[in-house]
C-alpha positions, 0 to 999 in steps of 0.5 A: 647168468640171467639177461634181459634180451630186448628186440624192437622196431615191430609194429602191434595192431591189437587194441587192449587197455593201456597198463594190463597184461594179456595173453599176446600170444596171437598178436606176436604170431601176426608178425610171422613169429611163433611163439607164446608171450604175455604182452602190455600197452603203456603209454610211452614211446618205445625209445622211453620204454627202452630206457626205462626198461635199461634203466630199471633192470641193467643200469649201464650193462647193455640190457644183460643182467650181471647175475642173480645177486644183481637183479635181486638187489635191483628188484628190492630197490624197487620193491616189487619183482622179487616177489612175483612167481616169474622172478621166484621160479626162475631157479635156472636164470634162463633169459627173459626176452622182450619185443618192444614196439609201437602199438600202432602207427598212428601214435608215437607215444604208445608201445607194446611190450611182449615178454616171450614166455619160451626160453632157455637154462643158464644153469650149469648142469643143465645149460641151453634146455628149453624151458617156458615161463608160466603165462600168468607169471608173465602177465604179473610180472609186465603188470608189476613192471609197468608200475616199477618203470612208471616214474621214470618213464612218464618224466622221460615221456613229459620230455620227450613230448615237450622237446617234440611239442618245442621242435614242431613250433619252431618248424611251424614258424619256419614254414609261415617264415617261407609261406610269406617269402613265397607270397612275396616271390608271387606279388614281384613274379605277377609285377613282372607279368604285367610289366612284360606283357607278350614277353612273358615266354621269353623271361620264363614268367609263366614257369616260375609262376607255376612253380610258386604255385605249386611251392605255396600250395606245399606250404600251406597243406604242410603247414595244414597237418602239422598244426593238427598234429601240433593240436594233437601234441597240446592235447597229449601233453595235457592228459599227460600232465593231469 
């Protein structure tokens, strides 16, 4: 029996045109793990990715391929796979194992998809034998991939990106909504300053005035760097929709 077997949650360091496979040999050793992989960038999120990926290739069996008749139906179905050498030469259904993670850390809405060239026979006669699938196989079989999952993922992505663009507009009103409470609690906390001249010590003024200070100025440098990243999210939805 064939399975897709998918690992996530790395983080990939290595720069590389975005939709074309390469050798990620290197880049897969920088996580203490050795061992041969075709990799690709794409720009989704890994979560998409993933969904795409379970989508495309196992369609509610938890990643795993039924069996070959499976995958090859689920191949025609998007005319592609069955005819890439990777999927023609695995006459012994070894497992194909994917690593799925961010590109980096400065961009949610972008991953890296190793395929691990070292596997394993499923076949009867000789089950568990190592075996390795050819590096260039592997490249097209992600390039060829990448365009199979592509109209899901970018609808799941367009989604995503909203739903994230939605959820840190309405977080920015909540923050200008505390700023102007917090800016109130200054006007009343600075009356009563006046109000209570030499009494200040006593009514603990000078201690709420410094935590209001320091609450403001929370508020606004929050306010500051989400709305550069709400900058950011306007800017990558647009290039995603173009």
């Amino acid at each position: 029996m064939k399975r897709l077997l998918i690992a996530t949650g790395f983080l990939f360091l290595c720069g590389f045109v975005i939709g074309q496979a390469k050798d990620g040999t290197a880049e897969l050793q920088k996580m203490a793990t050795s061992h041969p992989a075709a990799l690709i960038y794409l720009p989704y999120s890994p979560e998409v990715v993933q969904k795409a990926l379970a989508n495309y290739l196992s369609e509610g069996t938890d990643y795993f391929f039924e069996s070959s008749e499976k995958q090859e139906e689920k191949v025609e179905r998007y005319l592609l796979s069955s005819n890439t050498l990777l999927v023609k030469s695995n006459k012994t259904g070894a497992d194909m194992h994917f690593v799925i993670g961010l590109k980096n850390d400065s961009n949610k809405n972008e991953s890296g998809i190793y395929l691990k060239l070292n596997s394993f026979s499923n076949e009867d006669n000789s089950w568990g034998k190592p075996m390795q699938f050819d590096m260039q196989d592997a490249k097209d079989y992600l390039d060829n991939l990448a365009i199979a999952i592509k109209p899901y993922a970018s609808d799941l992505q367009l989604k995503l990106q909203q739903k994230n663009l939605s959820d840190s507009q309405d977080k920015n009103k909540s923050l200008i909504a505390e700023g102007n409470k917090l800016e109130e609690e200054r006007k009343k906390i600075q009356v009563q300053i006046g109000e209570n001249k030499g009494h200040e010590n006593e009514r603990g003024l000078p201690e709420r005035k410094t935590k209001n200070e320091r609450l403001i100025d929370e508020n606004l440098t929050t306010r500051l760097n989400l709305g550069t990243d709400i900058s950011k999210q306007i800017a990558a939805l647009a290039s995603l929709t173009n």
